[in-house]
N, CA and C of each residue as an Amber inpcrd file, in Angstrom:
protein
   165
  42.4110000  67.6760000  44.4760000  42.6700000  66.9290000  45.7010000
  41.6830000  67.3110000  46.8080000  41.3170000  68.2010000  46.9590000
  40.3310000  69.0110000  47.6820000  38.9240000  68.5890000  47.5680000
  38.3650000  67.9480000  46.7500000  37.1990000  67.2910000  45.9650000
  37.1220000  66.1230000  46.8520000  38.1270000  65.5240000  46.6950000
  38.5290000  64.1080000  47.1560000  39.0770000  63.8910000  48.5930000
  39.0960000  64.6710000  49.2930000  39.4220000  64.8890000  50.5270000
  37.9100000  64.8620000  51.2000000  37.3110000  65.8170000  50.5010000
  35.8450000  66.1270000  51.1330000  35.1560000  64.8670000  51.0310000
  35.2510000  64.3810000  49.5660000  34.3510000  62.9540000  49.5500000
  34.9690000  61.9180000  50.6360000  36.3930000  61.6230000  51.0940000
  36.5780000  60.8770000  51.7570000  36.1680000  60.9610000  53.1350000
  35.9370000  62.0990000  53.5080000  35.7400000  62.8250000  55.2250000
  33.8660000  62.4140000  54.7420000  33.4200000  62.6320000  54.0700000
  32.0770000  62.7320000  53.7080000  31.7720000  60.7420000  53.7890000
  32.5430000  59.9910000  53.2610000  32.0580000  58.4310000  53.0700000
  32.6350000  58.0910000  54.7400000  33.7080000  58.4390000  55.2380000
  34.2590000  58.0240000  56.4510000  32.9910000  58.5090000  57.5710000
  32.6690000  59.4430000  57.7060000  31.7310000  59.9190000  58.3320000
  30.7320000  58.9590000  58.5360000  30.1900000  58.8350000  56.7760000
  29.1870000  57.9330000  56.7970000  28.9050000  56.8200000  57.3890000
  29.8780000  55.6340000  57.1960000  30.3330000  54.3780000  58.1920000
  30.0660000  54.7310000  59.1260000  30.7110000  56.0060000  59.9280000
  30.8030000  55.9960000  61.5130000  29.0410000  55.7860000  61.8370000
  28.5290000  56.6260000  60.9780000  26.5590000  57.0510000  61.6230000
  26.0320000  55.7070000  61.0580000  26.4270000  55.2960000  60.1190000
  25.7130000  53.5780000  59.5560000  26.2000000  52.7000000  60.7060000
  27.4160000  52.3810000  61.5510000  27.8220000  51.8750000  62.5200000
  26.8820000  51.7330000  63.8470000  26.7640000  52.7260000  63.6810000
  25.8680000  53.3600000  65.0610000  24.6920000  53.3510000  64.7710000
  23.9740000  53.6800000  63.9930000  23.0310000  53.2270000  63.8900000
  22.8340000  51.8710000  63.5680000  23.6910000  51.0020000  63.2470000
  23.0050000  49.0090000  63.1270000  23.0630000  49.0200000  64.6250000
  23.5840000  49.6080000  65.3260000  24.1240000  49.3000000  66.7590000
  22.8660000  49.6150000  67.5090000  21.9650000  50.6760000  67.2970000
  20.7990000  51.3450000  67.7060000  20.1390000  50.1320000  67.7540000
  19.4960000  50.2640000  65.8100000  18.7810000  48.7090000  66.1570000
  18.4140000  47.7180000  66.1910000  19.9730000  47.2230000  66.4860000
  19.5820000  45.9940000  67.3690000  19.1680000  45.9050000  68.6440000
  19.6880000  47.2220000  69.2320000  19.1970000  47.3740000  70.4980000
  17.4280000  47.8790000  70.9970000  16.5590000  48.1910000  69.6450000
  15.8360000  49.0170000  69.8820000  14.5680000  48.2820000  70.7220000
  13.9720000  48.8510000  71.4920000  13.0690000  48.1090000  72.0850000
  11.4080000  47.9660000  71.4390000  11.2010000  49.5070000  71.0990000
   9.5350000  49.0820000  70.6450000   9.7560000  49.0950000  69.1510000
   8.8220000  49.0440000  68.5620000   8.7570000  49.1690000  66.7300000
   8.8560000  50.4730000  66.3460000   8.3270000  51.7040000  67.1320000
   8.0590000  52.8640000  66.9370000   9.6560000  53.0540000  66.4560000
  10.3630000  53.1190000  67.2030000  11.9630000  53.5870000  67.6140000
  12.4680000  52.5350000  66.2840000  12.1650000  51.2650000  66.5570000
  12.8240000  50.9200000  64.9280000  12.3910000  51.3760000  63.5190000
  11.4800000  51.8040000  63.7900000  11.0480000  52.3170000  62.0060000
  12.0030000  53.6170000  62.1270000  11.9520000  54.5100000  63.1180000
  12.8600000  55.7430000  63.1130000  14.2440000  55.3030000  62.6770000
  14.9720000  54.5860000  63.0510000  15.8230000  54.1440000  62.4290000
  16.0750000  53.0990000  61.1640000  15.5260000  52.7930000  60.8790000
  15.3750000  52.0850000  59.8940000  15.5250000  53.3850000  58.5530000
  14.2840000  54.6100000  59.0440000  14.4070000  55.3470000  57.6630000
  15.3110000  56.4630000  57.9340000  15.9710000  56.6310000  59.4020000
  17.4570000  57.1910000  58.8010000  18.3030000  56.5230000  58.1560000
  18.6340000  55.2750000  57.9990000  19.5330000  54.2730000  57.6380000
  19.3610000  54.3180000  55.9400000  18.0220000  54.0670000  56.3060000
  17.6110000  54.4860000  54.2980000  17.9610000  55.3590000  53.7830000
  17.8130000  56.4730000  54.0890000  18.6780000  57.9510000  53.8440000
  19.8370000  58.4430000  53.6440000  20.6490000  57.3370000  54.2360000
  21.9130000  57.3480000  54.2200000  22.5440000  56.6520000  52.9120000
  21.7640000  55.2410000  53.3600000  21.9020000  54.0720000  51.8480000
  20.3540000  53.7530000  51.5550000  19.8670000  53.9910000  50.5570000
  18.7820000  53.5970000  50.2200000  18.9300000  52.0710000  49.6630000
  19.6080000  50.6960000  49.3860000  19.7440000  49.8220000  49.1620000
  19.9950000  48.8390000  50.3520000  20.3260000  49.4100000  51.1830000
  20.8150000  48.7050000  52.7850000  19.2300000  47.5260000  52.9190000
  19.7930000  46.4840000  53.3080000  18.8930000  45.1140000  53.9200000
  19.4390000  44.9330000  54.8830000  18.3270000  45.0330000  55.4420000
  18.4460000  43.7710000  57.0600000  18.6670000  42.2600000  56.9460000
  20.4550000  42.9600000  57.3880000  20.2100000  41.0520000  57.4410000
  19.6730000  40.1880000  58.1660000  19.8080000  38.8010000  57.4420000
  18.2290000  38.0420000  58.5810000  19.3630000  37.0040000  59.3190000
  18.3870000  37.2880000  60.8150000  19.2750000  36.5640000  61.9860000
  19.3060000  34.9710000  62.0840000  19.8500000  34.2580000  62.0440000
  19.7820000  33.2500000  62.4840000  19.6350000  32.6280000  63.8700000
  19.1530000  31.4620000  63.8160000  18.8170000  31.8750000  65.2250000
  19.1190000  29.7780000  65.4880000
């Protein structure tokens, strides 16, 4: 149970910083600051796509 406690605190976590970071950038202003986030995001999930905006 202890295994599984950790993995859940460990995936819950995760969401919270994947949250916050889509939240970053969209907000981000230059490119510099979006590639920084972009390859924490990768790190986190290496499969993650940007979804494309409609406009």
């Amino acid at each position: 149970m202890v295994e599984r406690r950790i993995e859940l605190n460990r995936r819950y976590r995760r969401k919270k910083k994947m949250a916050k970071l889509k939240k970053k950038l969209e907000t981000a202003k230059s490119t510099r600051e979006r590639e920084t986030v972009l390859e924490k995001i990768h790190r986190i999930s290496p499969f993650w796509v940007e979804p494309v905006k409609a406009n």
